[in-house]
C-alpha positions as CSV (number, residue, x, y, z in Angstrom):
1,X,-70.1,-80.0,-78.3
2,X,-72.2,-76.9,-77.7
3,X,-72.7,-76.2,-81.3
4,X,-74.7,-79.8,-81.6
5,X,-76.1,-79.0,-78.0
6,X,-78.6,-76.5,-79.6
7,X,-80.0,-80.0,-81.3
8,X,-80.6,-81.5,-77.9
9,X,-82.6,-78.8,-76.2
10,X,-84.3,-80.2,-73.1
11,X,-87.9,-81.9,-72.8
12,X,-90.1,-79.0,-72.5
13,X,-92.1,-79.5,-69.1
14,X,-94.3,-77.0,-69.6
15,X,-95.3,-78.6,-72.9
16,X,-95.7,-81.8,-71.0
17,X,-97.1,-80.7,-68.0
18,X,-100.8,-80.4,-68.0
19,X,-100.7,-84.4,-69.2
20,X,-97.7,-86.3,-67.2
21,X,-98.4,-88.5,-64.8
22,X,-98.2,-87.2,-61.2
23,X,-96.7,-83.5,-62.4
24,X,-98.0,-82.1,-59.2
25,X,-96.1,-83.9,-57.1
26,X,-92.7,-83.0,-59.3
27,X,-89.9,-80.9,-58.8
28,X,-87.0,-79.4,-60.1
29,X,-83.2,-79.3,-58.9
30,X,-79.3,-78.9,-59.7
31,X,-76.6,-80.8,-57.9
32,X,-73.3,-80.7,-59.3
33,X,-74.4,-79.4,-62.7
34,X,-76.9,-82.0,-63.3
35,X,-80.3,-81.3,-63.6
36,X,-82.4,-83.6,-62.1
37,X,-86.6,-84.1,-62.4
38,X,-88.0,-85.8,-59.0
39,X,-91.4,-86.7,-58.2
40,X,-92.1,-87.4,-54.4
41,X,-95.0,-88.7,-52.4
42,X,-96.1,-89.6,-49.0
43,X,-94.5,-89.5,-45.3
44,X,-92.9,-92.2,-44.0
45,X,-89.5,-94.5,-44.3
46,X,-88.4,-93.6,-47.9
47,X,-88.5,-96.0,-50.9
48,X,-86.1,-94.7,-54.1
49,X,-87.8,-96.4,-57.0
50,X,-85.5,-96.1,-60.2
51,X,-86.5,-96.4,-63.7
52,X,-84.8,-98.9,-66.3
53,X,-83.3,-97.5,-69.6
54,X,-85.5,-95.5,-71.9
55,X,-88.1,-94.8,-69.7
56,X,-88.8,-92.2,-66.9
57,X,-91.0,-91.5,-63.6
58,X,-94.3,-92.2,-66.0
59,X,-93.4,-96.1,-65.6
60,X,-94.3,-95.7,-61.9
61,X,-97.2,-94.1,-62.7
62,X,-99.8,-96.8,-61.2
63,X,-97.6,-98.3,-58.4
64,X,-97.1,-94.7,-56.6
65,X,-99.9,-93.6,-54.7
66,X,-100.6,-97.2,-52.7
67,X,-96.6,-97.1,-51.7
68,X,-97.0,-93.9,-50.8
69,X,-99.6,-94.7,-48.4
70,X,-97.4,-95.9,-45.7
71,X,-94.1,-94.6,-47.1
72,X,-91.9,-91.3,-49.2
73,X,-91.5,-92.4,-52.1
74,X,-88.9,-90.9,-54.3
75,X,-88.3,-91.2,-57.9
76,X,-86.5,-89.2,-60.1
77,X,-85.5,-89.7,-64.2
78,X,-82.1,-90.9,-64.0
79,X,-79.8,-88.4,-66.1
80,X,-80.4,-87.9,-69.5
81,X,-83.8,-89.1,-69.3
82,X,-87.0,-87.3,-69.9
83,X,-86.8,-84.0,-68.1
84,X,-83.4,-84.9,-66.3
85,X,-81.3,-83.0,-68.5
86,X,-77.8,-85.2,-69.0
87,X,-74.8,-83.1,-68.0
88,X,-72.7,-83.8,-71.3
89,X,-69.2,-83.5,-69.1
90,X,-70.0,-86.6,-67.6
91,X,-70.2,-89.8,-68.5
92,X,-73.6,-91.8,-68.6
93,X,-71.4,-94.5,-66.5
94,X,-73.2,-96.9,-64.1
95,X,-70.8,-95.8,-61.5
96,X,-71.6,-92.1,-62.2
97,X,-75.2,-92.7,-62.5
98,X,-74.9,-94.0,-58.6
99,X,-72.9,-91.0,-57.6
100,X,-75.0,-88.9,-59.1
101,X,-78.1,-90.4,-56.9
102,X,-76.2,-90.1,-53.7
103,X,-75.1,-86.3,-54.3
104,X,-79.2,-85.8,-55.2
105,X,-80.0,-87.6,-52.0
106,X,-77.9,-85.8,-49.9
107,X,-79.1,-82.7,-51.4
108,X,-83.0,-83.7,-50.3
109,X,-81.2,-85.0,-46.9
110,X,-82.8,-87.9,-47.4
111,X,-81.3,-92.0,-47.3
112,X,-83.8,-94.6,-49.3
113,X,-85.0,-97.8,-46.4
114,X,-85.3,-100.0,-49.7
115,X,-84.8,-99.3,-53.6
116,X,-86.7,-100.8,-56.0
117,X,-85.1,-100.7,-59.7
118,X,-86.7,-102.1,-62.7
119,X,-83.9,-103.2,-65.1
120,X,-81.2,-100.8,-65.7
121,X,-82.6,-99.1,-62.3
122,X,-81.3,-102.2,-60.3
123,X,-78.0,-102.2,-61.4
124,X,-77.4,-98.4,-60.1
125,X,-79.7,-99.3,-57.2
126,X,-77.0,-102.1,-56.6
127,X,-74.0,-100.0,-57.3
128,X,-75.2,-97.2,-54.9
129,X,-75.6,-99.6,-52.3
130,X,-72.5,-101.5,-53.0
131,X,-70.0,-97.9,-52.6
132,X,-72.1,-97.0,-49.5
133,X,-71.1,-100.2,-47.7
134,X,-71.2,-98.1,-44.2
135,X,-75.0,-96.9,-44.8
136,X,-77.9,-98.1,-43.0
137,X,-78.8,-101.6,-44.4
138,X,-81.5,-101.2,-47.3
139,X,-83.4,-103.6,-48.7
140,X,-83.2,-104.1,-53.1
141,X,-85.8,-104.8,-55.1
142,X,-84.8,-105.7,-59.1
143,X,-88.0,-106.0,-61.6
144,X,-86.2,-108.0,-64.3
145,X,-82.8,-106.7,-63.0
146,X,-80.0,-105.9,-65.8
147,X,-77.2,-107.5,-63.3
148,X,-75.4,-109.6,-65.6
149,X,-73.7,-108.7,-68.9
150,X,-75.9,-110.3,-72.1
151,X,-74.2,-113.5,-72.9
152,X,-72.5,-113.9,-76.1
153,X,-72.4,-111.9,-79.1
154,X,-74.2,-109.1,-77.2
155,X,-72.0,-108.9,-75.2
156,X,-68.8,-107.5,-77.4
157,X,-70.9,-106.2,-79.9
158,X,-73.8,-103.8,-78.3
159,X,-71.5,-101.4,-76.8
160,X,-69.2,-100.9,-79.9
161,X,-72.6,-100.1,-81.8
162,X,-73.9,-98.0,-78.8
163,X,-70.7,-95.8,-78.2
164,X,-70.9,-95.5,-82.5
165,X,-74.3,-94.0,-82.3
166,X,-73.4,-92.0,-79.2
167,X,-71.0,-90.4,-80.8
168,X,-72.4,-89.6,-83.7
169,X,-73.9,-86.0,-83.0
170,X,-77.3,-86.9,-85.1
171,X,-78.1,-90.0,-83.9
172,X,-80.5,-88.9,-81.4
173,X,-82.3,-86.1,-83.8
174,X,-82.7,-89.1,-86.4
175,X,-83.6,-91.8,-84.3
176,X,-86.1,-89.5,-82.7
177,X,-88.0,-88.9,-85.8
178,X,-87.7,-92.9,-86.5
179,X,-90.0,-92.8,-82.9
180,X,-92.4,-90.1,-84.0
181,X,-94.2,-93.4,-86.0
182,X,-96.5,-95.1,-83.4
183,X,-95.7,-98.4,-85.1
184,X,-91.7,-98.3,-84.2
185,X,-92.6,-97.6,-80.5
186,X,-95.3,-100.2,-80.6
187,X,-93.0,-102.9,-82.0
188,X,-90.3,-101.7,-79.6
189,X,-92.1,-102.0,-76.6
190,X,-93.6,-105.2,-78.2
191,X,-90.0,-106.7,-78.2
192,X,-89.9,-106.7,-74.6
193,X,-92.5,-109.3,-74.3
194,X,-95.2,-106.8,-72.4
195,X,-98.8,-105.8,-73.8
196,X,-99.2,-101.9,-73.0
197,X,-102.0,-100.1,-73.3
198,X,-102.9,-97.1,-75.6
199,X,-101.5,-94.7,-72.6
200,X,-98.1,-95.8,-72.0
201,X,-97.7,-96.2,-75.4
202,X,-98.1,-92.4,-75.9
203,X,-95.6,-91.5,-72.7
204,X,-93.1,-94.0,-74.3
205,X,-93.5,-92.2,-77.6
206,X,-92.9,-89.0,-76.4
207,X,-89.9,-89.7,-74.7
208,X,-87.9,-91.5,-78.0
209,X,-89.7,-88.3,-80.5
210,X,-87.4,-85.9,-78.1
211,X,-83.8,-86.1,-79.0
212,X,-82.5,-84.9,-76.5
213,X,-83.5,-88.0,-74.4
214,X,-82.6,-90.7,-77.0
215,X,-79.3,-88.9,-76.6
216,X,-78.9,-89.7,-72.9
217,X,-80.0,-93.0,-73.6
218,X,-77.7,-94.2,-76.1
219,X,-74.8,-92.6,-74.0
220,X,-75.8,-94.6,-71.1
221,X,-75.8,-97.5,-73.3
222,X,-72.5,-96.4,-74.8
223,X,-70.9,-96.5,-70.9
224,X,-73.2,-99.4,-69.6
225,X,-70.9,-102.0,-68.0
226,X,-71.7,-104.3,-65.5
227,X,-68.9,-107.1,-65.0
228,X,-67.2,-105.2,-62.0
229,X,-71.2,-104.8,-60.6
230,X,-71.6,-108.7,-61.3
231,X,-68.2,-109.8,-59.4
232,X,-69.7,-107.6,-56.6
233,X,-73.1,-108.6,-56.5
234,X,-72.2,-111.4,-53.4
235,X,-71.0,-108.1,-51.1
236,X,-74.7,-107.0,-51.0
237,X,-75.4,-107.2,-47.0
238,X,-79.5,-106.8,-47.1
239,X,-82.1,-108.9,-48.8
240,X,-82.6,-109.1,-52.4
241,X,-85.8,-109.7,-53.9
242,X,-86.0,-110.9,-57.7
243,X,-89.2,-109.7,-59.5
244,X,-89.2,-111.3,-62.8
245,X,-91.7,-111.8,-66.0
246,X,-92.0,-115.0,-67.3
247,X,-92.4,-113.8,-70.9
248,X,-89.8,-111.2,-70.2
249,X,-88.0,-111.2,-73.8
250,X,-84.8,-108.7,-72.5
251,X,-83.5,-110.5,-69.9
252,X,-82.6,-114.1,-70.7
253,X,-84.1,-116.2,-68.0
254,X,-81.2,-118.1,-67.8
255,X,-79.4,-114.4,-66.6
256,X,-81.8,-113.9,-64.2
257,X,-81.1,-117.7,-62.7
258,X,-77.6,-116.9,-62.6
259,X,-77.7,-113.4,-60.6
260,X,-80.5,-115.2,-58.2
261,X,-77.1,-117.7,-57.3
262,X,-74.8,-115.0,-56.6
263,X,-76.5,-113.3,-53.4
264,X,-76.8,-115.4,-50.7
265,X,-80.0,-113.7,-49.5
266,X,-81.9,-113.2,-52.6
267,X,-85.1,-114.9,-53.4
268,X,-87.3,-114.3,-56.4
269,X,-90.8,-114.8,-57.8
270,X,-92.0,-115.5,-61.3
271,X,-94.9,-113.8,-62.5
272,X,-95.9,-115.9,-66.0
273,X,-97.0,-114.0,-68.8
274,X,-95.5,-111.1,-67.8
275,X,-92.7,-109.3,-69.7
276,X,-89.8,-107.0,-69.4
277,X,-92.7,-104.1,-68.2
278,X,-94.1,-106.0,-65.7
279,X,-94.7,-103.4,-63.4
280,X,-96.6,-101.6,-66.2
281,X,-98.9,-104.3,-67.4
282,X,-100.2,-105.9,-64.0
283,X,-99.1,-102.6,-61.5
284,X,-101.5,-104.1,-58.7
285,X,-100.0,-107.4,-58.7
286,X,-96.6,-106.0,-58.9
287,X,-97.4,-103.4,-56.3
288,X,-98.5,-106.0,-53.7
289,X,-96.1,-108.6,-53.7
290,X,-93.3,-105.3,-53.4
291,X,-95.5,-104.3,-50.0
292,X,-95.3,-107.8,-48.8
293,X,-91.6,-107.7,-49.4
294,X,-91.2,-104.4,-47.5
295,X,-93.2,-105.5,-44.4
296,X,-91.3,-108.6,-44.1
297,X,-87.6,-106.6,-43.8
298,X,-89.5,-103.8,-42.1
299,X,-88.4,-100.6,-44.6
């Protein structure tokens, strides 16, 4: 593995510095051999806002200052994404993913009042609050939540077809040159049913051009399984709040119906239009009805 290593060098911050969103307010640390990038802001009760697959911090880009206002809010790139370096002796597992979180937390001595997940995000946002049953009650918030398997064919075939790339040592180095063309991020990001502007187009593209990203990617979608977290999904104590896209083209709505039934306390709103980046096309709008949610469980 270390001889293909030198192929997956890490993003280069100070490359990326000068232009990321929010790099001030970043930070570096280890815990347990991972490398993890973490952006934090304000003082208050703490809000851990995580990222959905293929993304980074940059997607919270417009949401953090006005949480931040009343709250510390934390978010870091989950592992293997963006500057959070994966730690290849590990597996990109959801269950990992959420232990990984709670090591990094205790390491900042620091427990989240609420997490708010966008896709991916809310599935390890649910699986850290399911193996910390004996924590403070926390409210979850999922924008377009990935709790259910994909029905169907997806279902037995994508992660076959993920592990193959995975483990194919130049799948990341060539699919990262397939992303240097602005037209296969566009239609990419186009798939998901959101409109994004010229800016996030160029933080999305500079995350899939760096293999060693679109490596930690594919392994996390390689080790992605959620039908233990979706058997589980009634044990979750606090209130759940569903933030969904009505043109949201990743999630089947018909997923997001089914999730809604299997926590007692969840509720959800529709925002229609809106796709799989919802939080990225209408950030105020999104940003708002998350604050309303917050006050009314007091986090």
């Amino acid at each position: 593995m270390a001889l293909w290593d030198t192929l997956y060098p890490p993003m280069d911050w100070e490359a990326n510095r000068k232009t990321w969103p929010h790099a001030a307010h970043s930070r570096f640390v280890s815990v347990h051999g991972q490398a993890w990038h973490v952006q934090t802001f304000g003082h208050g009760p703490i809000l851990l806002l995580l990222h959905g697959t293929g993304a980074s911090t940059h997607s919270w880009r417009d949401l953090v200052l006005t949480l931040a206002q009343d709250h510390t809010v934390i978010c870091p790139d989950l592992p293997g994404h963006a500057f959070s370096y994966w730690n290849t002796h590990k597996s990109n597992s959801l269950g990992n993913m959420a232990s990984g979180l709670a090591a990094l937390l205790e390491h900042l001595n620091v427990w989240p009042s609420a997490i708010i997940g966008h896709s991916a995000g809310a599935a390890v946002g649910a699986q850290l609050i399911l193996k910390h049953a004996n924590a403070p009650e926390m409210a979850l918030i999922g924008l377009n939540p990935a709790w259910l398997p994909l029905p169907g064919v997806a279902n037995w075939l994508f992660p076959p077809v993920a592990k193959l790339l995975a483990f194919n040592p130049l799948s990341g180095v060539l699919l990262a040159k397939q992303a240097a063309k602005p037209a296969f991020v566009r239609n990419l990001l186009k798939s998901t049913g959101s409109q994004l502007d010229d800016a996030a187009l160029s933080y999305y593209q500079r995350l899939l051009q760096t293999p060693a990203h679109v490596r930690g990617v594919l392994a996390m979608m390689a080790a992605w399984r959620l039908n233990r977290l979706s058997q589980q999904l009634p044990l979750l104590k606090g209130p759940v709040f569903m933030l969904l896209g009505g043109n949201d083209r990743t999630i089947p709505a018909n997923l997001s119906a089914e999730s809604l039934k299997l926590m007692p306390k969840a509720i959800s709103r529709t925002f229609a239009g809106l796709g799989h980046l919802a939080h990225e096309e209408a950030p105020d709008a999104v940003c708002l009805q998350i604050l309303e949610w917050v006050k009314q469980t007091n986090a």
